[in-house]
C-alpha positions as CSV (number, residue, x, y, z in Angstrom):
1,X,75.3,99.5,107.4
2,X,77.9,96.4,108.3
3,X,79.4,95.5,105.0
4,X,79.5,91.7,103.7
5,X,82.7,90.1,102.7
6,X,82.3,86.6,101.5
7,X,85.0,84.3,102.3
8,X,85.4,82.0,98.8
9,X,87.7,79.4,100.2
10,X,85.1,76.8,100.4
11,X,84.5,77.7,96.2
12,X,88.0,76.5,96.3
13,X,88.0,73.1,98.9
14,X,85.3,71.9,96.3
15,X,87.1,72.4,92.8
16,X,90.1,71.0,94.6
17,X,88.6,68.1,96.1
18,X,88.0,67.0,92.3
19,X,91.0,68.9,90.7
20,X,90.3,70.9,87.3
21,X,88.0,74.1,87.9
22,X,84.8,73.3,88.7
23,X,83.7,75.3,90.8
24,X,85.4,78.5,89.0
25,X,86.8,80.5,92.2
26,X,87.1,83.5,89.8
27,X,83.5,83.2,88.4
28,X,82.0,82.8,91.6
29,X,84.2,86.5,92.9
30,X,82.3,87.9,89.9
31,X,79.0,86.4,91.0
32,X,79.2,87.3,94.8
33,X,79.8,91.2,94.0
34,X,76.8,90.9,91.1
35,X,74.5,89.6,93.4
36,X,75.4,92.0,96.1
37,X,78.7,91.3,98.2
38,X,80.3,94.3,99.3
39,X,83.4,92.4,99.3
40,X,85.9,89.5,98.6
41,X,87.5,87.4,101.6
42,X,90.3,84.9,100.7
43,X,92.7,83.0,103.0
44,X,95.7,81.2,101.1
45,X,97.5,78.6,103.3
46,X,101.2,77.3,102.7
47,X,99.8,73.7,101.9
48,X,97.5,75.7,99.5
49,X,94.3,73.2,100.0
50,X,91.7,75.8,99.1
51,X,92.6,79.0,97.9
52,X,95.9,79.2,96.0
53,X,98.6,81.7,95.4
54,X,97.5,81.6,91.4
55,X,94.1,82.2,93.1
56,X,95.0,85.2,94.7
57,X,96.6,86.5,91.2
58,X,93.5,85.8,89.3
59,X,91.3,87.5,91.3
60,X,92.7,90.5,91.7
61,X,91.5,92.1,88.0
62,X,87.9,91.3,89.0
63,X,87.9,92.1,92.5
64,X,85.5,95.1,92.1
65,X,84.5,95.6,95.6
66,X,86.8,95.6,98.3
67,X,90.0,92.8,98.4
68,X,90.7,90.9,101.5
69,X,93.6,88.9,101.9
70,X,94.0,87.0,105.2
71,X,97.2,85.3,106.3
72,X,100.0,85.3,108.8
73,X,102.5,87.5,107.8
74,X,105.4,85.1,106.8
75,X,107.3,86.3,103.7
76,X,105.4,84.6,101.0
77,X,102.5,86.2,102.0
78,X,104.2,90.0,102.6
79,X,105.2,89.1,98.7
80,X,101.8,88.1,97.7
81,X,99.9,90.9,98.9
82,X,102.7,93.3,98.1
83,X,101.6,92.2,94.4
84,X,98.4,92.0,94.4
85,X,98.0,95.2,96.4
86,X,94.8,94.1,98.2
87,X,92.3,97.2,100.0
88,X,92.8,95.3,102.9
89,X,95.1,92.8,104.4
90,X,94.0,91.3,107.7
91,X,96.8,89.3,109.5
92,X,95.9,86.4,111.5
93,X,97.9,84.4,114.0
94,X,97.9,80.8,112.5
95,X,100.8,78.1,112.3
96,X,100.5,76.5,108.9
97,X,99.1,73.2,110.0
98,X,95.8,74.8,111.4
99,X,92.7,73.3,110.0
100,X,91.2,77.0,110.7
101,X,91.9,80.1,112.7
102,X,91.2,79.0,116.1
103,X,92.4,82.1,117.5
104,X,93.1,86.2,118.1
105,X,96.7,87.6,117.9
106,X,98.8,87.8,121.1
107,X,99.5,91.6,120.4
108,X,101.3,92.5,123.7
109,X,103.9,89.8,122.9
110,X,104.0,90.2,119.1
111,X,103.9,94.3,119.2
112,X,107.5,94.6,118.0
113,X,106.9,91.9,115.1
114,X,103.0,93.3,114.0
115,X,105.0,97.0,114.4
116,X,106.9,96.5,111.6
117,X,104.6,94.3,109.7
118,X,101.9,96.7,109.8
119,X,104.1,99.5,109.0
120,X,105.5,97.9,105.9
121,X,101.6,97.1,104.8
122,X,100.2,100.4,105.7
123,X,103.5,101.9,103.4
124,X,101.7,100.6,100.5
125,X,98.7,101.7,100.6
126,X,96.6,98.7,102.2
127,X,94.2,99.1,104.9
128,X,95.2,97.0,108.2
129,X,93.5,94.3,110.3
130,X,94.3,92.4,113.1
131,X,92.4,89.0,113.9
132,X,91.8,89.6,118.2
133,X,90.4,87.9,120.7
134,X,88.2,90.3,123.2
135,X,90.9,90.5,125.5
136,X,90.9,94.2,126.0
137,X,94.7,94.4,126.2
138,X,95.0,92.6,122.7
139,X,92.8,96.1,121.7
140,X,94.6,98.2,123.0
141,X,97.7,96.0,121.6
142,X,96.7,95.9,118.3
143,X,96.2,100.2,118.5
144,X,99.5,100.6,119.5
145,X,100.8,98.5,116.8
146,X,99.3,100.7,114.3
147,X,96.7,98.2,112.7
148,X,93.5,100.3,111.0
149,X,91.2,98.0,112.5
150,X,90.7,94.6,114.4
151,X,88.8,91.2,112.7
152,X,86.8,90.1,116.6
153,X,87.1,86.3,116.5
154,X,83.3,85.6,116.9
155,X,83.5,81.9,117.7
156,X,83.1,81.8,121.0
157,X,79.9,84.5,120.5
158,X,78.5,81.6,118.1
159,X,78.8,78.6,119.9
160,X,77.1,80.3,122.9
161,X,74.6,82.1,121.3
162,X,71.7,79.7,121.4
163,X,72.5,79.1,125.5
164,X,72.3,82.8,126.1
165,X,73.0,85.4,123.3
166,X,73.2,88.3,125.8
167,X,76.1,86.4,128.2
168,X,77.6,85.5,125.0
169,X,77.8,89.3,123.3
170,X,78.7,90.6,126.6
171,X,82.6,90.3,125.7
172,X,81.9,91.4,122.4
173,X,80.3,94.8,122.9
174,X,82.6,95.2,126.0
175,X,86.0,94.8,123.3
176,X,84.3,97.3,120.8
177,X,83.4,100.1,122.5
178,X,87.3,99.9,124.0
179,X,88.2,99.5,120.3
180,X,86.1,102.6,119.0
181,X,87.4,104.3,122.1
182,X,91.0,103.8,120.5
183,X,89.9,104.6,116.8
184,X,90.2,101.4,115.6
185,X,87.5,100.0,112.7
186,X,86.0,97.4,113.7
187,X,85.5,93.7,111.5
188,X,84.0,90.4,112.5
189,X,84.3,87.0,111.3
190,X,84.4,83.1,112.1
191,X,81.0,81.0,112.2
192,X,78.5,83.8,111.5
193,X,75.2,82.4,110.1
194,X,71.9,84.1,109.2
195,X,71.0,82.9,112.9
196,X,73.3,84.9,114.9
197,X,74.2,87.5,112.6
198,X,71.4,90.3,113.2
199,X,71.6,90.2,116.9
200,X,75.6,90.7,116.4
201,X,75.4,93.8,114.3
202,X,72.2,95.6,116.4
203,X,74.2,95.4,119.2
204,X,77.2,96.2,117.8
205,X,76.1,98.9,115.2
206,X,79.7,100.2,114.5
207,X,81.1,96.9,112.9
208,X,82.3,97.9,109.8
209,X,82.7,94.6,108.2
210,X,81.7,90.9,108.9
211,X,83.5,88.4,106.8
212,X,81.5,85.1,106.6
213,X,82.5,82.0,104.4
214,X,81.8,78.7,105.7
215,X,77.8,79.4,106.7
216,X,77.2,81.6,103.7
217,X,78.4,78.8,100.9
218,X,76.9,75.7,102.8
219,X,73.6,78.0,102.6
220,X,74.1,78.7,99.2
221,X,73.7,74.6,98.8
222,X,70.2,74.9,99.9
223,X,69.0,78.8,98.7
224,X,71.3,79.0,95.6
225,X,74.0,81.6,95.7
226,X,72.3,84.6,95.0
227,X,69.6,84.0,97.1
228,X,71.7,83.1,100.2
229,X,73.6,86.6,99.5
230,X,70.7,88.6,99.9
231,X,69.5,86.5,103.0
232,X,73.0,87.4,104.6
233,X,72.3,91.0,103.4
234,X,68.9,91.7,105.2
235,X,70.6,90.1,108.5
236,X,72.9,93.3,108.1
237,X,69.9,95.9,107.0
């Protein structure tokens, strides 16, 4: 079965949007694995608006499930996750002033850079990720790189989905077979929601991981946390 990572970041954007800590990001980690996550997906930012560096520190002794750290790879970040030691660090492509990751690495260009990065990562112990696009030379890119696995930036699959779900997963299950091919693991993130999830991960049965913030937490809003958890859970059954 597709394992679910849920992205807290939008725990944090609340608690900061009134300072002090309410909502507790730590408490709600705890919460997420109890009620059934599989996993932990954070993404600290320079400007730190959601999820902090402290955040990252914090979580780490109650992270029982699997640790994902997201980031690009600049040197506070290599530091971070060299401390924290996370089971999985996925690097993603963004400039700091990006409101969210908009899109997959470049890895043709970057391949010496992500070389090295990946290498250092790998040297302690993490499992790798690379945030793609479906461009099957960014596969085979990130392969020769040395990343574990790739995160499929699932954006464009959402916002076409209700047009015409099998045009729109064309791409996707077009990019996965190539990375399977290659030996790559396989994730998936960015606006998954209990609509488009189940079609995503039937016809892709091989994802490995879906990491899904944003839709999960506004759901919690309306289901309650736990509830909402279990929803996203039977999407993936």
């Amino acid at each position: 079965m597709t394992r679910l990572s849920v992205n807290i970041n939008k725990i944090a954007t609340l608690r900061n949007a009134r300072g002090g800590d309410i909502p507790n990001v730590v408490q709600a980690a705890i919460d997420c694995q109890a009620f059934g996550a599989q996993g932990i997906t954070v993404h600290p930012r320079p400007d730190e608006r959601h999820i902090t560096y402290q955040d990252v520190l914090d979580l780490r002794p109650v992270v029982i499930t699997e640790f994902n750290i997201e980031g690009y790879p600049d040197q506070r970040y290599m530091e971070l996750v060299g401390r924290v030691k996370p089971e999985q660090a996925t690097l993603v492509p963004d400039p700091p002033d990006v409101l969210t990751s908009n899109a997959g690495w470049d890895t043709v260009k970057h391949q010496s850079f992500l070389q090295e990065v990946l290498s250092e990562l790998k040297s302690q112990g993490m499992r790798t990720s690379l945030f793609v696009d479906t461009d099957l030379r960014h596969i085979e890119g990130a392969a020769a790189a040395g990343a574990d696995r790739i995160e499929l930036y699932t954006e464009p699959y959402a916002k076409n989905y209700a047009t015409d779900r099998e045009a729109a997963i064309a791409p996707f299950v077009q990019a996965a077979a190539r990375a399977k091919e290659l030996g790559l693991g396989i994730n998936a993130g960015h606006d998954l929601n209990l609509q488009n999830l189940r079609y995503l991960v039937e016809t892709i049965p091989y994802i490995d991981e879906v990491s899904i913030g944003h839709a999960l937490i506004s759901d919690a809003l309306y289901y309650g946390l736990e509830n909402t958890i279990q929803m996203y859970l039977r999407q993936l059954a």
